[in-house]
C-alpha positions in Angstrom: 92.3 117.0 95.1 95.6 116.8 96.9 94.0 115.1 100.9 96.0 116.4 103.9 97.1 113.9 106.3 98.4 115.0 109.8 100.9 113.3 111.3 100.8 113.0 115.1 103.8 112.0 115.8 105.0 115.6 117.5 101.6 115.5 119.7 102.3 112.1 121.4 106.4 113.3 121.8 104.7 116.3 123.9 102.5 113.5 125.8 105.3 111.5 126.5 107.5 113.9 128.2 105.1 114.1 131.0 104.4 110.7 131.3 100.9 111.4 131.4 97.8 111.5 128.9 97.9 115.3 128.2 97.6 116.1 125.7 95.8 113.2 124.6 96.2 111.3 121.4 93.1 109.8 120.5 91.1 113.0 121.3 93.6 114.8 118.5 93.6 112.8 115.9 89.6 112.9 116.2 89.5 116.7 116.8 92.0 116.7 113.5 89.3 115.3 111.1 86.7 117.2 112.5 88.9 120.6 111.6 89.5 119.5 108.1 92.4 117.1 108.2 91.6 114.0 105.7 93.8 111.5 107.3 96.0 110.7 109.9 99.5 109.6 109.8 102.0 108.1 112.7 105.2 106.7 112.2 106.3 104.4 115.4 110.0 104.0 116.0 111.6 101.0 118.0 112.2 103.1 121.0 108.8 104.5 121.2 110.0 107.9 122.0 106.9 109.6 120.6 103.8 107.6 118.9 103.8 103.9 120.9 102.4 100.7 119.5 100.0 100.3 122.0 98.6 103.4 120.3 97.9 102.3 117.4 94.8 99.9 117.4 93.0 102.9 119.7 93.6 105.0 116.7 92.5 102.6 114.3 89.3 102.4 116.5 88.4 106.1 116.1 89.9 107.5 112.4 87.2 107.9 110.4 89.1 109.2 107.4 92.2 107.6 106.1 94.8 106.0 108.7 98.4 106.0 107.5 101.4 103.8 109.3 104.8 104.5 108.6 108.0 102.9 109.2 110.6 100.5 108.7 109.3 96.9 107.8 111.3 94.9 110.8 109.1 92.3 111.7 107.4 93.2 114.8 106.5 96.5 112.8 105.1 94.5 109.9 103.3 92.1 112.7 101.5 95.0 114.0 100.4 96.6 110.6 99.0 93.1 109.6 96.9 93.2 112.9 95.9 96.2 112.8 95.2 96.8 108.5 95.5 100.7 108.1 94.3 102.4 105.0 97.5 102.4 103.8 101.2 101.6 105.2 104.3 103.5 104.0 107.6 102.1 104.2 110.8 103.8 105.1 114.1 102.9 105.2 114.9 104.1 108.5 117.5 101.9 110.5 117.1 102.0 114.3 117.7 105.3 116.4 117.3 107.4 113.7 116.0 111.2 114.5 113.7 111.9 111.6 113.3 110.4 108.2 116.1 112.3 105.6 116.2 109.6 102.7 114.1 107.7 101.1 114.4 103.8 99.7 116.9 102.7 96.8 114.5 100.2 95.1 117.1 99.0 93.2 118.9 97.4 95.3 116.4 96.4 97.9 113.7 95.3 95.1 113.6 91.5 96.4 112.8 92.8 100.3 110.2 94.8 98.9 108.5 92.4 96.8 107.8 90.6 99.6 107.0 92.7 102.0 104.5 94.8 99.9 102.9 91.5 99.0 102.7 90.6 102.3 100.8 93.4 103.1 98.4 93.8 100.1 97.4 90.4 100.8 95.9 92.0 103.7 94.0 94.6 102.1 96.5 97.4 103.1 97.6 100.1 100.6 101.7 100.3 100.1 103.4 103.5 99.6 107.3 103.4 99.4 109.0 106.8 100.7 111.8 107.0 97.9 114.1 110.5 96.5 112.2 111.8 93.6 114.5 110.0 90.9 113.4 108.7 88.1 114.9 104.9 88.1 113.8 105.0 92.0 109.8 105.0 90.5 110.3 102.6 87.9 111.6 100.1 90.5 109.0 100.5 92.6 106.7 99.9 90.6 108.0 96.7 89.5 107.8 96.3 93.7 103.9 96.1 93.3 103.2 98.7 95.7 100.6 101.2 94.8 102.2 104.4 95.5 105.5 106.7 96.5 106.2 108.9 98.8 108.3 111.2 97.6 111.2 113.1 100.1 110.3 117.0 100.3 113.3 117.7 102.4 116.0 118.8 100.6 113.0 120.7 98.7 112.1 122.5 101.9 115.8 123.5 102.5 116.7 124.7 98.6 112.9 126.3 98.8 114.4 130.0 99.5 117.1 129.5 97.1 114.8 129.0 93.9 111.6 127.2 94.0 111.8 126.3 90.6 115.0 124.3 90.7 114.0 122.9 94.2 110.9 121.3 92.2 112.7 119.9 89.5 113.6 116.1 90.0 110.2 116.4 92.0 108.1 117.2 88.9 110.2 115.0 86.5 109.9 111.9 88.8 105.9 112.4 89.0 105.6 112.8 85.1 107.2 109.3 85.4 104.8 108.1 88.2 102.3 108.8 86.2 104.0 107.1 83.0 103.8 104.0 85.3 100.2 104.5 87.0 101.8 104.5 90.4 100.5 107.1 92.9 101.8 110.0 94.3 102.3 111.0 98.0 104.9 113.4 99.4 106.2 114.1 102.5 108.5 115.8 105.3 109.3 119.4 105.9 106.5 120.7 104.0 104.8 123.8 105.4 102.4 126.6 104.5 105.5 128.8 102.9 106.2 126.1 100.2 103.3 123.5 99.8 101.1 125.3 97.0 104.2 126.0 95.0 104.8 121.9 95.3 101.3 121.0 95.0 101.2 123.3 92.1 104.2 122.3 90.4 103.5 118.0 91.0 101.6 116.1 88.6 99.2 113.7 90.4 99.6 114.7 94.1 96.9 112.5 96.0 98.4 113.4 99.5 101.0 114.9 101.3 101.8 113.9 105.5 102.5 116.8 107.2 103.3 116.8 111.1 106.2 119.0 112.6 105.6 122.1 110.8 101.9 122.0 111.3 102.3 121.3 115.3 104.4 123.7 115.2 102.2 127.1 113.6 99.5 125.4 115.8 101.6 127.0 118.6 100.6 130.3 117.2 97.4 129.9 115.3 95.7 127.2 117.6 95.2 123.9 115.6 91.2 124.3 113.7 92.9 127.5 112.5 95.9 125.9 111.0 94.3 122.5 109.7 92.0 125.1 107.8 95.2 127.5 106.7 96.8 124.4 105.4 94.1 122.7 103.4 93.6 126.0 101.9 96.9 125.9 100.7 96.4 122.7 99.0 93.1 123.9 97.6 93.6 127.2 95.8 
């Protein structure tokens, strides 16, 4: 069973342009799980332009399912994950000012930082995934990082989607039958929405959970967000 996680991000972006409490973060991730969602995911960037780190430990306080940092592993990010102990805690390579996530880690050459840093944080009990291009040589490396899962990039997936789902898949299904070669988990992530996630979930061996948060917001626009938390576990069910 593939679990949904919802990533909030978008939500708090909305809140912030106000500079109010509407809408209001806590109350969504809660009303999230209570729709269907079976995690929730924020990824807090240095200039706190959407989720802030003084959300975080009021989110911690009220998930009930699975609560999922994600980010870059500077060290007042890495301070804050060890305070607060999610679930689990995904690293990304994203350097400062970034506008979304579009690449994931070369565990090659960055093997030594992450060592440490995913021992660092297993000492604390925390699950490490590692965002990473579906490549082959990328898995086996992190593996040998000790973290317990990747997350593999879906957005050059998303964008080739239209021009042949089979092809778009390719590198993704390959680079799972090697995750599981190596017992490492399976998470996926960015751009994913209800046109192309059962053809992924489908087509990817081992897919424990996929973090889904623009597209999502965005058909709750139009379907109202119970309706689409339900449309998109659906997808991931049939």
């Amino acid at each position: 069973m593939t679990r949904l996680s919802v990533n909030i991000n978008k939500v708090a972006l909305i809140r912030n342009s106000r500079g109010e409490d509407q809408p209001n973060l806590i109350q969504v991730a809660k009303d999230c799980e209570e729709f269907g969602a079976e995690g929730i995911t924020v990824h807090p960037r240095p200039d706190e332009r959407h989720i802030r780190y003084s959300d975080i430990p009021m989110l911690k306080e009220v998930v009930q399912t699975e609560f999922n940092i994600e980010g870059y592993p500077s060290d007042d990010f890495l301070k804050m994950v060890c305070e607060v102990r999610p679930d689990q805690c995904t690293l990304v390579p994203d350097p400062p000012g970034v506008l979304t996530s579009s690449e994931g880690w070369d565990t090659i050459n960055n093997a030594a930082l992450l060592k440490e840093v995913v021992a660092k944080l297993k000492d604390q009990g925390i699950r490490v995934s590692l965002f990473l291009d579906p490549k082959i040589d990328f898995v086996k490396a992190a593996k040998e990082t000790g973290a317990d899962r990747v997350e593999f990039y879906t957005g050059k997936y998303a964008k080739n989607y239209a021009f042949g789902k089979e092809l778009a898949v390719s590198d993704h299904v390959l680079a799972s039958k090697e995750a599981s070669k190596c017992e490492i988990g399976v998470n996926a992530g960015h751009d994913l929405n209800l046109e192309n996630l059962h053809f992924y979930k489908s087509s990817v061996l081992g897919l424990l959970e996929v973090s889904i948060g623009h597209a999502l917001i965005c058909d709750a626009l139009y379907f109202g967000l119970h309706n689409v938390i339900q449309m998109y576990t659906h997808e991931l069910k049939k």
